[in-house]
TITOR-774312 format. One record per residue: x, y, z of N, C-alpha, C, O, CB in turn; residue in three letters. Coordinates in steps of 0.05 Angstrom, whole numbers, padded with zeros to 5 digits, always signed. Glycine has a CB too. Layout:
# residues N
XYZXYZXYZXYZXYZALA/...
//
This chain:
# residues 253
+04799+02862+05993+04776+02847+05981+04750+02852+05997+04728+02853+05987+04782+02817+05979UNK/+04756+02854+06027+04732+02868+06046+04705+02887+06025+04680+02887+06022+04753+02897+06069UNK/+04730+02899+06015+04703+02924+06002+04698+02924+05985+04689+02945+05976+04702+02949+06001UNK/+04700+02902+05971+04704+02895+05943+04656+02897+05934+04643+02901+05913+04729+02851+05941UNK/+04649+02891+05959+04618+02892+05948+04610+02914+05948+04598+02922+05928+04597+02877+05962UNK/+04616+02940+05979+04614+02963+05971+04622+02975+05949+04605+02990+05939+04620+02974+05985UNK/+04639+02975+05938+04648+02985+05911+04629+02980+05895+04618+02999+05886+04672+02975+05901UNK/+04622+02957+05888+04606+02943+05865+04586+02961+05875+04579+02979+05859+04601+02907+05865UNK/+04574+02960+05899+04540+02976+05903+04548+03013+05887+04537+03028+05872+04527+02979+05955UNK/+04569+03012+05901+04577+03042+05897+04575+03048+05868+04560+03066+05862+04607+03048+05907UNK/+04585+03037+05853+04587+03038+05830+04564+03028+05806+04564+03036+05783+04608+03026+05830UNK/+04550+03015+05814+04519+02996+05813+04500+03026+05813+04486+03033+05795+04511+02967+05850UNK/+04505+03041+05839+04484+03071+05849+04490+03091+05828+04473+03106+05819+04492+03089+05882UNK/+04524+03092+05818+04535+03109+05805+04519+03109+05778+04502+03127+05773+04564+03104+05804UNK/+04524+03090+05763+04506+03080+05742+04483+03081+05735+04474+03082+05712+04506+03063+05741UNK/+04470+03080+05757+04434+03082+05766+04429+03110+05758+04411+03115+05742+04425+03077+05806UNK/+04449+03136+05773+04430+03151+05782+04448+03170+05750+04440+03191+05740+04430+03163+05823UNK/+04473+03151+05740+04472+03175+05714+04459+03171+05687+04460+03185+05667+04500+03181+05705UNK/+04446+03147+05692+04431+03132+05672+04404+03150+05677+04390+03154+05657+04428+03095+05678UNK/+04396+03160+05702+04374+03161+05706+04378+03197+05691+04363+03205+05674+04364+03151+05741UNK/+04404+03216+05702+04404+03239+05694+04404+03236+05669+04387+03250+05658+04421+03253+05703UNK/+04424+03217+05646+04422+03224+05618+04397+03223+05604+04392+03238+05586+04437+03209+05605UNK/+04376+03196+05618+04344+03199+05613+04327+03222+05613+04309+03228+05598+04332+03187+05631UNK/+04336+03234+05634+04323+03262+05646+04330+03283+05620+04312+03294+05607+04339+03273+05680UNK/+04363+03289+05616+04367+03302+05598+04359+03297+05571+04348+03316+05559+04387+03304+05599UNK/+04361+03275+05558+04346+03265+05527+04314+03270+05530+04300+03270+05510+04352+03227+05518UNK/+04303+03273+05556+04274+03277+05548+04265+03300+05556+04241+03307+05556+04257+03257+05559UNK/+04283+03312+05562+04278+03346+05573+04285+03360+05545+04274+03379+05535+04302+03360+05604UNK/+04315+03341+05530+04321+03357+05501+04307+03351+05474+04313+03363+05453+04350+03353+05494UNK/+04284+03328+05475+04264+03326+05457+04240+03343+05463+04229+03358+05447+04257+03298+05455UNK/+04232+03340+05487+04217+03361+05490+04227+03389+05482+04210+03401+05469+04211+03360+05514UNK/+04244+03401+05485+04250+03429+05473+04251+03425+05445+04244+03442+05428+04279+03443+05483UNK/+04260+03402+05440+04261+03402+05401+04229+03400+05381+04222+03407+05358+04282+03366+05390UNK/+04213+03385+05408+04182+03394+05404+04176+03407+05397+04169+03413+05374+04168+03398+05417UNK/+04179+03422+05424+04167+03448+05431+04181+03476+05415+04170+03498+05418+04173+03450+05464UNK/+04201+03474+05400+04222+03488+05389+04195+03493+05353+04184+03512+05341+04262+03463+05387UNK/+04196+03463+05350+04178+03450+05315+04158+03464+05318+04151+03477+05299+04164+03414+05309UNK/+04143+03467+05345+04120+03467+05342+04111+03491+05349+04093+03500+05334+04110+03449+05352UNK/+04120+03507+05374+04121+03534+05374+04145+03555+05376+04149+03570+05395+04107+03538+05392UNK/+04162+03552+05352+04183+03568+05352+04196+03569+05379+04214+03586+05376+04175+03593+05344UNK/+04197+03560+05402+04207+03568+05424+04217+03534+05440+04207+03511+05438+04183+03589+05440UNK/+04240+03544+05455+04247+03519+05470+04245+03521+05494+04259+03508+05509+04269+03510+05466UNK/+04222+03541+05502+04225+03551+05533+04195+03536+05534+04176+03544+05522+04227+03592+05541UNK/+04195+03514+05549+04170+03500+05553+04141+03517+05570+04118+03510+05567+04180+03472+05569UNK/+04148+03533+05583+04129+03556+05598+04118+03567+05572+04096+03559+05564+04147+03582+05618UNK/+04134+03587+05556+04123+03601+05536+04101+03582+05518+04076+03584+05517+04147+03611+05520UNK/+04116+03568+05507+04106+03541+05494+04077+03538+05507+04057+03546+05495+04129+03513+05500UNK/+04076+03526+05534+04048+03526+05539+04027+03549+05543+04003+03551+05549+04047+03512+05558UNK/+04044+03563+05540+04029+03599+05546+04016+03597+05523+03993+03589+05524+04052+03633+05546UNK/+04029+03602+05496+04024+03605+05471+04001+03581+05462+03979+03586+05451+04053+03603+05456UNK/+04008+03563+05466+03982+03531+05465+03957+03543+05480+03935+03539+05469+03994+03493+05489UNK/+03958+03559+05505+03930+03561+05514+03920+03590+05495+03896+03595+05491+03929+03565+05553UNK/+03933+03599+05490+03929+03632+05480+03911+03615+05440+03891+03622+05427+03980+03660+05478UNK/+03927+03599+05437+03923+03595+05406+03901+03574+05411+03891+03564+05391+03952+03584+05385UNK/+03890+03564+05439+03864+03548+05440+03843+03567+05443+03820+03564+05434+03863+03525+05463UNK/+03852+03592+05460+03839+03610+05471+03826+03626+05451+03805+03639+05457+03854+03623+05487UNK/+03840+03626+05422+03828+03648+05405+03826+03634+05374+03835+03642+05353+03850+03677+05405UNK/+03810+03609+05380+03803+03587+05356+03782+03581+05361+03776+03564+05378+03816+03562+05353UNK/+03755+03602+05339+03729+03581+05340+03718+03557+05341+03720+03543+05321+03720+03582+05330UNK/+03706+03548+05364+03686+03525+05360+03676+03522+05328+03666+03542+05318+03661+03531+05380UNK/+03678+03497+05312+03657+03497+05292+03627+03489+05301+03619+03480+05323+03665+03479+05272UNK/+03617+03493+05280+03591+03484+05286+03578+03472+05257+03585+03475+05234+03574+03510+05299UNK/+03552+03453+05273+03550+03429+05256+03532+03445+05232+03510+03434+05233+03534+03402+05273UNK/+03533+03460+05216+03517+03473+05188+03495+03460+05172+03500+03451+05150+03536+03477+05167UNK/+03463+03457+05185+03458+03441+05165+03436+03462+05148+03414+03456+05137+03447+03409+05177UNK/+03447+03488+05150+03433+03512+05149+03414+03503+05114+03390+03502+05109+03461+03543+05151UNK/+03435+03500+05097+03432+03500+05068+03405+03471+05056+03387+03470+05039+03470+03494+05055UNK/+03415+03456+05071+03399+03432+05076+03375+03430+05094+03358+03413+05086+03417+03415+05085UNK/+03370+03440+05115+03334+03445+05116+03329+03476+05127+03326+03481+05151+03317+03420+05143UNK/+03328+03488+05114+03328+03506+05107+03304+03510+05081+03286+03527+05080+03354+03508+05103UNK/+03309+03491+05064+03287+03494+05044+03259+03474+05056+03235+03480+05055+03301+03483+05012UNK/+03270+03455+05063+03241+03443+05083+03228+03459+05099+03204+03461+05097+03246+03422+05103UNK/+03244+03476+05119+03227+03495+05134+03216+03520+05118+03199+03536+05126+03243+03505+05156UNK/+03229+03519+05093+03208+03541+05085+03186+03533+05064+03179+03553+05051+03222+03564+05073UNK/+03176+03512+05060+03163+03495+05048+03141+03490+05064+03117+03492+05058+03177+03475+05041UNK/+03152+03482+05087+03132+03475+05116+03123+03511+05125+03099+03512+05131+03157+03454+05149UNK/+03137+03540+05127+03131+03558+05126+03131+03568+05116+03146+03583+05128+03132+03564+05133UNK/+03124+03583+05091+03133+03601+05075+03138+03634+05083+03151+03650+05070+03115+03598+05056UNK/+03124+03639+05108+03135+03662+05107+03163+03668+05126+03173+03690+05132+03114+03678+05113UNK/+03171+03643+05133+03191+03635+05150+03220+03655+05139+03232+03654+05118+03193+03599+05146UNK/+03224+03676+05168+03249+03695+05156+03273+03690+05171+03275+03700+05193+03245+03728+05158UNK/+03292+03674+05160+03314+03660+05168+03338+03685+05187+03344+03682+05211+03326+03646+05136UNK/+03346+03704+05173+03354+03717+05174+03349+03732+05208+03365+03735+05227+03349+03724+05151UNK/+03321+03739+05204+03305+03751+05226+03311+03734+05248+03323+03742+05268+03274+03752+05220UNK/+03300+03704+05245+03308+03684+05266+03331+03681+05278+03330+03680+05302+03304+03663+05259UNK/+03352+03678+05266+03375+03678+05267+03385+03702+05286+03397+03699+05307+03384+03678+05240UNK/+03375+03730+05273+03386+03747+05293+03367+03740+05324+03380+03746+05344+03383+03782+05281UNK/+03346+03731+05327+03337+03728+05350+03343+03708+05376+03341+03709+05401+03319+03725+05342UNK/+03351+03686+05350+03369+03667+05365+03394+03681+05380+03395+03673+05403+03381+03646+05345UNK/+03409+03693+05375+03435+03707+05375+03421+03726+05402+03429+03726+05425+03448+03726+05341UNK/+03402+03738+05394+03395+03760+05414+03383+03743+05444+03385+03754+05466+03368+03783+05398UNK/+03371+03718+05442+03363+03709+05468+03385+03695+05475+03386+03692+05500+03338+03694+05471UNK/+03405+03684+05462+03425+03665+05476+03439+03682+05485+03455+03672+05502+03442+03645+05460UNK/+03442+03715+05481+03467+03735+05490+03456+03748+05519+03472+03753+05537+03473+03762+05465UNK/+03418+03754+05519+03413+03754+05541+03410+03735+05560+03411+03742+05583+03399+03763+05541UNK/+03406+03710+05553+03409+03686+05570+03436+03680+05594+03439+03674+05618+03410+03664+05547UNK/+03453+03686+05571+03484+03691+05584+03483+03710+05601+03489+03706+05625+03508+03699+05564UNK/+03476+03737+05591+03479+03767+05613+03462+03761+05643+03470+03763+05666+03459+03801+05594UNK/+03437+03755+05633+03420+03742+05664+03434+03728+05681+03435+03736+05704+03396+03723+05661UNK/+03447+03703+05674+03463+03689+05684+03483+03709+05706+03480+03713+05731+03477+03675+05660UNK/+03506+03723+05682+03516+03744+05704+03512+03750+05718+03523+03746+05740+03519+03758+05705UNK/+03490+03770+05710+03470+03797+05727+03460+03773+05750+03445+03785+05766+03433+03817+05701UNK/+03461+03759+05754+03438+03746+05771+03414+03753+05766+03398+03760+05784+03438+03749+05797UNK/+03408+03751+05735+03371+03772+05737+03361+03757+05716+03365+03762+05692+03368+03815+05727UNK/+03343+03731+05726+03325+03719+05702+03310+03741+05687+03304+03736+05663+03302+03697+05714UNK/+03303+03772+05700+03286+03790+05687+03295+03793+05661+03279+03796+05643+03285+03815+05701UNK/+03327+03793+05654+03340+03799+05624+03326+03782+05612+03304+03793+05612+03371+03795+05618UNK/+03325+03771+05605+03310+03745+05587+03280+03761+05579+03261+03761+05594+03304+03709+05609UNK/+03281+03772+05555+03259+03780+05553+03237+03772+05530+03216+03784+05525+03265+03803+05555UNK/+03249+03746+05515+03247+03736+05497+03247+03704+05499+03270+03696+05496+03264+03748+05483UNK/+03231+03686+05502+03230+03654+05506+03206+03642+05526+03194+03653+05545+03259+03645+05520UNK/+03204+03623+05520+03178+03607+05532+03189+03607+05561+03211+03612+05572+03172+03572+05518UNK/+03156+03599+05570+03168+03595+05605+03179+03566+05609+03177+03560+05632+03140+03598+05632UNK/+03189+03549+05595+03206+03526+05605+03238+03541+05606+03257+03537+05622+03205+03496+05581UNK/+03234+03562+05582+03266+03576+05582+03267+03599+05607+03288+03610+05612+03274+03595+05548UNK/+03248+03603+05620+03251+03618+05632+03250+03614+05663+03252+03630+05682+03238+03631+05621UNK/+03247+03584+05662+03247+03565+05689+03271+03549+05686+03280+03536+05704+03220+03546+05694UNK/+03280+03548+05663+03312+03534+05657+03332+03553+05673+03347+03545+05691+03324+03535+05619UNK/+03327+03581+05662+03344+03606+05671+03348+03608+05705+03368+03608+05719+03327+03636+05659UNK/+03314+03611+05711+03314+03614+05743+03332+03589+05752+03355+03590+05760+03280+03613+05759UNK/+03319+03572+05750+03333+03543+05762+03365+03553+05767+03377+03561+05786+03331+03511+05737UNK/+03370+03550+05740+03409+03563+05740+03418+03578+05761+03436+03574+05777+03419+03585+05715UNK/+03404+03594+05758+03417+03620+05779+03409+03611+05804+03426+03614+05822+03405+03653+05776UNK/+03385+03599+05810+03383+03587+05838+03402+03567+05846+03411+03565+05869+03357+03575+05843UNK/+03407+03551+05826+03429+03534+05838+03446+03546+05841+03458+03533+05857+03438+03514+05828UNK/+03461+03567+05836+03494+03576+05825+03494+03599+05855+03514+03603+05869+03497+03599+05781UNK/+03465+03614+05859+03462+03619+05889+03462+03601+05911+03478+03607+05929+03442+03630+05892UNK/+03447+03579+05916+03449+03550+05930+03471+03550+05935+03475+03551+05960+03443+03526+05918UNK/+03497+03549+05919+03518+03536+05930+03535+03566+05927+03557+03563+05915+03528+03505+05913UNK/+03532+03586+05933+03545+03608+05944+03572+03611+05911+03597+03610+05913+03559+03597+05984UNK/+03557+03613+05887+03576+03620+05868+03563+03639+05852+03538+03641+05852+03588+03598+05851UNK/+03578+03651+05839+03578+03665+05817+03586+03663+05790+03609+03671+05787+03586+03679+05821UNK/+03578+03656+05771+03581+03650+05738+03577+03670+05730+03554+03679+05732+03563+03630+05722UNK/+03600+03686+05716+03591+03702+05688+03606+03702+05666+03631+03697+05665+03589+03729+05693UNK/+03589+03708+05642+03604+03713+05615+03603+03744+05604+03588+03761+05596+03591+03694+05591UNK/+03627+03737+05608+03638+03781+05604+03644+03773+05570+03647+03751+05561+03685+03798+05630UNK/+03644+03801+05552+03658+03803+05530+03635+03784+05503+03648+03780+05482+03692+03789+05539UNK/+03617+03778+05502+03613+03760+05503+03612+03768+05460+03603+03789+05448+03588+03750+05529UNK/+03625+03744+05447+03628+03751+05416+03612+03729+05402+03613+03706+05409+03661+03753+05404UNK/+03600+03738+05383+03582+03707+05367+03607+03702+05346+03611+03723+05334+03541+03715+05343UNK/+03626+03681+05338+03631+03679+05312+03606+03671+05293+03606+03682+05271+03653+03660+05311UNK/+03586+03653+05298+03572+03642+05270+03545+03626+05283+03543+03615+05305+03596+03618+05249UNK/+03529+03628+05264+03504+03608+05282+03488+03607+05261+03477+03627+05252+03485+03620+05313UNK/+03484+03574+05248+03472+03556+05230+03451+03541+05246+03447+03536+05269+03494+03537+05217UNK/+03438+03536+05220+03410+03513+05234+03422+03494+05231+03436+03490+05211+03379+03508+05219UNK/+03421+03469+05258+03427+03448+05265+03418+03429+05252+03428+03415+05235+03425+03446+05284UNK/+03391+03431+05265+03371+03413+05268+03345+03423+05259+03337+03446+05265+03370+03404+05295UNK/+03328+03405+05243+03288+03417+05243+03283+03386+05246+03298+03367+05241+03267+03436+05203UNK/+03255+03388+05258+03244+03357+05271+03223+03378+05282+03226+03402+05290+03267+03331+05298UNK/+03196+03357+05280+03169+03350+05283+03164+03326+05300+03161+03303+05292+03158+03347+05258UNK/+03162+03338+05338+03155+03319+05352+03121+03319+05370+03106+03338+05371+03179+03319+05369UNK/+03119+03301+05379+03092+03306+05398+03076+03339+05394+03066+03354+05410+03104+03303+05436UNK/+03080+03341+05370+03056+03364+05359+03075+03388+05359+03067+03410+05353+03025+03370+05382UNK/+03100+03384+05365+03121+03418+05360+03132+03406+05337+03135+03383+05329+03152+03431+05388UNK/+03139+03433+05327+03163+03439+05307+03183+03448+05322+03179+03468+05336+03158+03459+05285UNK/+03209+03435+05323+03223+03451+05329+03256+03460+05311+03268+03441+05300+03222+03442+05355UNK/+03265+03482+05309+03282+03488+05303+03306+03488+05316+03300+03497+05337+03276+03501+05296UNK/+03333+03483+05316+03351+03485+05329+03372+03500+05307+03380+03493+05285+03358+03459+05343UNK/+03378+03527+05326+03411+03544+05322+03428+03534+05339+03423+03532+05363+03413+03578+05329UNK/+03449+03528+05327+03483+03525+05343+03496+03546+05330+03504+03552+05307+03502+03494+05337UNK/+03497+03557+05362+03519+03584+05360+03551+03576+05364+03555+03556+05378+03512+03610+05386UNK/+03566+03586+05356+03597+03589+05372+03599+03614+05371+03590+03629+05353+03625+03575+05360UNK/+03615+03624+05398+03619+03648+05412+03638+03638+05425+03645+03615+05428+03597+03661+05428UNK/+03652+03668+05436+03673+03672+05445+03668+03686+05470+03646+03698+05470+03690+03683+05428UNK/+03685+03688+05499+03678+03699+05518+03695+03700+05543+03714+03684+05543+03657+03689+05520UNK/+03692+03713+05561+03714+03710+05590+03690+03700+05602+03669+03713+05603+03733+03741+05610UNK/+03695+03668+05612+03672+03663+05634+03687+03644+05662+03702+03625+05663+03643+03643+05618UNK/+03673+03663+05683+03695+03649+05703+03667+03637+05722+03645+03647+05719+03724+03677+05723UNK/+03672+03620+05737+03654+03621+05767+03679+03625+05794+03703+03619+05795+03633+03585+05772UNK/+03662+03636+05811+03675+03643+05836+03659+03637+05854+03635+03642+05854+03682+03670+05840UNK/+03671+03624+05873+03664+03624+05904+03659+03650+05913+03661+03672+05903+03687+03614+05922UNK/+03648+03637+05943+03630+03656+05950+03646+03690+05973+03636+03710+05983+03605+03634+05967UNK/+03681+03674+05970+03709+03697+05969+03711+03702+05943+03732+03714+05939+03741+03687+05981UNK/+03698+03698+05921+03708+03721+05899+03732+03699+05887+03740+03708+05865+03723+03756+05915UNK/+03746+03673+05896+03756+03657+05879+03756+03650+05861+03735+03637+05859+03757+03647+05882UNK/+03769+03650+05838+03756+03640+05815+03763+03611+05816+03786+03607+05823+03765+03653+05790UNK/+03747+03587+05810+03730+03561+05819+03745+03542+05785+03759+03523+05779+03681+03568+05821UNK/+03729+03564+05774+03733+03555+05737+03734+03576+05725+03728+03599+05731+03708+03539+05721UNK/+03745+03567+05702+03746+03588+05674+03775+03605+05686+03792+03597+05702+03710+03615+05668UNK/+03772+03631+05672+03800+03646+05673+03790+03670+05663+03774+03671+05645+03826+03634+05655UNK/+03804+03694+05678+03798+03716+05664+03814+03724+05654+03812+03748+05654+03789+03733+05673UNK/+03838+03715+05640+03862+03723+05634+03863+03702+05607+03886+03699+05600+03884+03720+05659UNK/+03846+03690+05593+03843+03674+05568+03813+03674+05561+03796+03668+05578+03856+03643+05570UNK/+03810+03680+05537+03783+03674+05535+03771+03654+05523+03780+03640+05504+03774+03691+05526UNK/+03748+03651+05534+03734+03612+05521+03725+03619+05502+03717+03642+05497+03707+03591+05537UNK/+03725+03599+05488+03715+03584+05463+03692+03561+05471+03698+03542+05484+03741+03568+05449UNK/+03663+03565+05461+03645+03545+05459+03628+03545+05445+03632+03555+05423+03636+03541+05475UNK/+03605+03535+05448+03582+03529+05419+03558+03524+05442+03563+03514+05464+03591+03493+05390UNK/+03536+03530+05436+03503+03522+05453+03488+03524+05424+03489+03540+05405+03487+03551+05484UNK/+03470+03496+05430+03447+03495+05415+03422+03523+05429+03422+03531+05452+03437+03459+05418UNK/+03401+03533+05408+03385+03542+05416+03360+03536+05407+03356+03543+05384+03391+03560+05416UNK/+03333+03520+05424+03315+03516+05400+03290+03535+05399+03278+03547+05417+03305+03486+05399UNK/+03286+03535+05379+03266+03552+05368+03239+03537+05363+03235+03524+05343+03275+03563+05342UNK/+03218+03540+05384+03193+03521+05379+03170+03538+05372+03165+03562+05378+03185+03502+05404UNK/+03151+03513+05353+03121+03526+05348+03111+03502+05351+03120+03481+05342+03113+03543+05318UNK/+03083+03509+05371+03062+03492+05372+03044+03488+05348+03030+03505+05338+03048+03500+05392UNK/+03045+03461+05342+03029+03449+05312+03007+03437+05332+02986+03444+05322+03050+03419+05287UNK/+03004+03430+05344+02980+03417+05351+02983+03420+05383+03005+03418+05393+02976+03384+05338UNK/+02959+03424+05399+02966+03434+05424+02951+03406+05433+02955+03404+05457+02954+03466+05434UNK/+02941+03391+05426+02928+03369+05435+02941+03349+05444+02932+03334+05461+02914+03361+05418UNK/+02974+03346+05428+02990+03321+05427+03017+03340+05438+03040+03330+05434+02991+03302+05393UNK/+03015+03357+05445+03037+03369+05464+03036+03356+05494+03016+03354+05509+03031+03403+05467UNK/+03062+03346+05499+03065+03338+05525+03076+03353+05545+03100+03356+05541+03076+03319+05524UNK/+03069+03363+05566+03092+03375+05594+03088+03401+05584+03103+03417+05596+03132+03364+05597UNK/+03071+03415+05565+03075+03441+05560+03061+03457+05579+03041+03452+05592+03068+03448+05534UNK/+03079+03480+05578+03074+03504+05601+03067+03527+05588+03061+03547+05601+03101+03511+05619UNK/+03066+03528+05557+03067+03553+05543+03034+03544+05520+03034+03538+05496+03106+03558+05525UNK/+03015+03545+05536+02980+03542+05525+02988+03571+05491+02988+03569+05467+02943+03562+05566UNK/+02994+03596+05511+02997+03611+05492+03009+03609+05458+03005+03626+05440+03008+03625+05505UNK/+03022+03587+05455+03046+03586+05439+03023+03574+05411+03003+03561+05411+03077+03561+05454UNK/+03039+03585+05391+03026+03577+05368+03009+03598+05353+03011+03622+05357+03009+03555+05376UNK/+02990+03586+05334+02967+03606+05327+02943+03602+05328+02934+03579+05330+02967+03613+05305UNK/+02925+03628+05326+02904+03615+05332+02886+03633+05308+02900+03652+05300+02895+03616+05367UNK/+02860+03632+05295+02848+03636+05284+02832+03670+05293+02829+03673+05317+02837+03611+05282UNK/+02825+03688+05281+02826+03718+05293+02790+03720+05288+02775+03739+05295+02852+03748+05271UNK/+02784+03696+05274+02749+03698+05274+02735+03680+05299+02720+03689+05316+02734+03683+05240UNK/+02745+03649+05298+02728+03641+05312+02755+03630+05331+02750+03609+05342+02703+03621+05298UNK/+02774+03637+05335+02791+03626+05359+02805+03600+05353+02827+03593+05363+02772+03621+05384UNK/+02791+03586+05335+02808+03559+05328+02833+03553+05331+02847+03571+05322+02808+03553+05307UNK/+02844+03537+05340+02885+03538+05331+02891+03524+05305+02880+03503+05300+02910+03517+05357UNK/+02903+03531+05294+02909+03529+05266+02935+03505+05277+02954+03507+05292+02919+03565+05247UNK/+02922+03479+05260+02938+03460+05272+02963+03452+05243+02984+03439+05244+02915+03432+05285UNK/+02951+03461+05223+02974+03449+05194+02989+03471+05187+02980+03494+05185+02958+03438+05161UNK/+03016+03462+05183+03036+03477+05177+03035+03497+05163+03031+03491+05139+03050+03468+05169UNK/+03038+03523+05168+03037+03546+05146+03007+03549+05130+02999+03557+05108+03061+03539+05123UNK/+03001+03543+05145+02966+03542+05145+02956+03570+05141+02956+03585+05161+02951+03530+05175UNK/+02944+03581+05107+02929+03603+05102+02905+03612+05112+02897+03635+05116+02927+03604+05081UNK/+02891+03585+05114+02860+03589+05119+02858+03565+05147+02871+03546+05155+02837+03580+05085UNK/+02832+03585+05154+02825+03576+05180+02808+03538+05172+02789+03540+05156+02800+03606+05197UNK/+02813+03516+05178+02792+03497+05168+02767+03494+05187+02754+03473+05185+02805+03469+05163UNK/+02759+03515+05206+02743+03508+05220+02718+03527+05200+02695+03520+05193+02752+03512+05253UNK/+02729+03551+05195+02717+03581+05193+02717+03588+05164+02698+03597+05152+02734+03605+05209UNK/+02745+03581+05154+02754+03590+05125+02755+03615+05125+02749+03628+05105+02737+03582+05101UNK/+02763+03628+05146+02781+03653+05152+02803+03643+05135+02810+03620+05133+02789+03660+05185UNK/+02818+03672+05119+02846+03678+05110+02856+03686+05138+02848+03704+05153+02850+03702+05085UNK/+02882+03661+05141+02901+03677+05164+02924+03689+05150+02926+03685+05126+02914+03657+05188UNK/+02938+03701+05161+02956+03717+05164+02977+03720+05189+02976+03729+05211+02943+03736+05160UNK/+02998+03704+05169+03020+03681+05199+03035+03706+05205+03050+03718+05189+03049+03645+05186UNK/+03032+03712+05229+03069+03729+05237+03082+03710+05251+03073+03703+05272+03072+03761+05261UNK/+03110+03697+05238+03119+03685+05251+03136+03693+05271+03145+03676+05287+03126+03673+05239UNK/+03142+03720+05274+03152+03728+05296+03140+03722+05326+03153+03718+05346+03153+03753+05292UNK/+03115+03723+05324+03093+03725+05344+03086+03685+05350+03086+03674+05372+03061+03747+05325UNK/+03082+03677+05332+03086+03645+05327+03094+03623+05336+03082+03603+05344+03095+03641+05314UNK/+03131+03636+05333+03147+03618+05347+03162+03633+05368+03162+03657+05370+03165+03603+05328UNK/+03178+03611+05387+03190+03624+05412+03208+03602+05418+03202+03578+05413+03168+03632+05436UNK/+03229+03608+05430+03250+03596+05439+03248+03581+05470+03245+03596+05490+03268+03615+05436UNK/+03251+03553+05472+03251+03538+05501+03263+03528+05508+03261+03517+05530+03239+03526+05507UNK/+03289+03526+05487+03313+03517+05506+03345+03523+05498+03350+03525+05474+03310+03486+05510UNK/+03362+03526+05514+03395+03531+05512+03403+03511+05523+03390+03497+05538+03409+03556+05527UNK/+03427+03506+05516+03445+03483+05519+03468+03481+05507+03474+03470+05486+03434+03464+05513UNK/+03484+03493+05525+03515+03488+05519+03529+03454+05512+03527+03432+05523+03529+03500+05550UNK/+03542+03463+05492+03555+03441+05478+03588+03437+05485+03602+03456+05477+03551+03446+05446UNK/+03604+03412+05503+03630+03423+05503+03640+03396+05495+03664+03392+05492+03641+03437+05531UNK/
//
């Protein structure tokens, strides 16, 4: 009868620790029956291989409000070329990214100087702290107008891109910090597209140049899509290429 409590403990531990293995096993064998439903496989490695690979190669959407002002902005511009814009958007957000890489704000050869003190800043910080950011490969799936709004005397337009890409940062051994070069990201950045409507009620601006101005007496043509000069009654003649300009990027995650 001496050992009559060891036994009980003995048997008390016995209980414990096969209660604890059959737990282990019923939730190791739902997980494979998961993981089996959900990606053909019961090998939980593969399984999560396959989950990062099928996150890895699934566009970002993006918010479309292309169809919907779209006709306001061309109402407010008429000679406003969507198409044109669009590819330009695409073309400064792809050098925006490459500078980044390159370490060379010089790529940027297209955007106001707030975008082009956004850019420096970046790379000065990402030098500051002894790293490297780049986006290799870099793919557009799609890029719609977001946003149009009329603030403190801008118009501005906003593109949201989604793109695809290998973007890693590394320490200053060549570590990689973030990202992966062995999966590629998925993300979306707004890009906006501004024109100065009135330079009078512009705040913090750095870009005097931006906008239009009248080719007889210099005036800035302050109303939207404005034919004639109201100072002069000059016929203008808008290039909106020349017009508007891009001042800011901004990744969306």
């Amino acid at each position: 009868m001496k050992y009559l409590p060891a036994i009980i403990i003995l048997l008390l531990l016995l209980a414990i620790v096969g209660a604890v293995y059959y737990l282990v096993y019923r939730i190791k064998q739902k997980t494979q029956e998961l993981s089996r439903t959900l990606f053909g496989t019961s090998d939980i490695t593969k399984a999560a291989s396959q989950m990062k690979q099928e996150y890895a190669s699934t566009p970002k959407s993006v918010s479309a409000m292309t169809s919907l002002l779209l006709p306001k902005i061309v109402a407010d511009f008429p000679d406003f070329q969507y198409n044109e814009m669009k590819d330009r958007a695409e073309n400064v957000l792809t050098s925006y990214l490459r500078a980044i890489t390159e370490r060379n704000p010089s790529r940027l050869t297209d955007g106001t100087t707030e975008l082009k003190q956004q850019l420096e800043n970046h790379v000065e910080m990402l030098f500051a702290n002894g790293q490297h950011e780049r986006y290799d490969q870099i793919h557009i799936h799609r890029t719609e107008i977001n946003q149009y709004r009329t603030t403190a005397g801008r118009c501005i337009i906003t593109f949201q891109t989604s793109l695809e890409c290998y973007h890693t940062i590394t320490d200053s051994n060549g570590n990689i910090t973030e990202g992966s070069s062995e999966y590629k990201y998925q993300t979306k950045f707004n890009t906006d597209l501004i024109y100065i409507q009135d330079r009078d009620l512009v705040e913090n601006e750095l870009d005097h140049a931006l906008g239009l101005n009248c080719p007889n007496c210099g005036a800035p043509i302050s109303s939207l899509g404005a034919k004639v000069c109201e100072y002069c009654g000059t016929a203008i003649v808008e290039l909106n290429i020349h017009a508007w300009s891009f001042s800011h990027i901004e990744e969306l995650y």
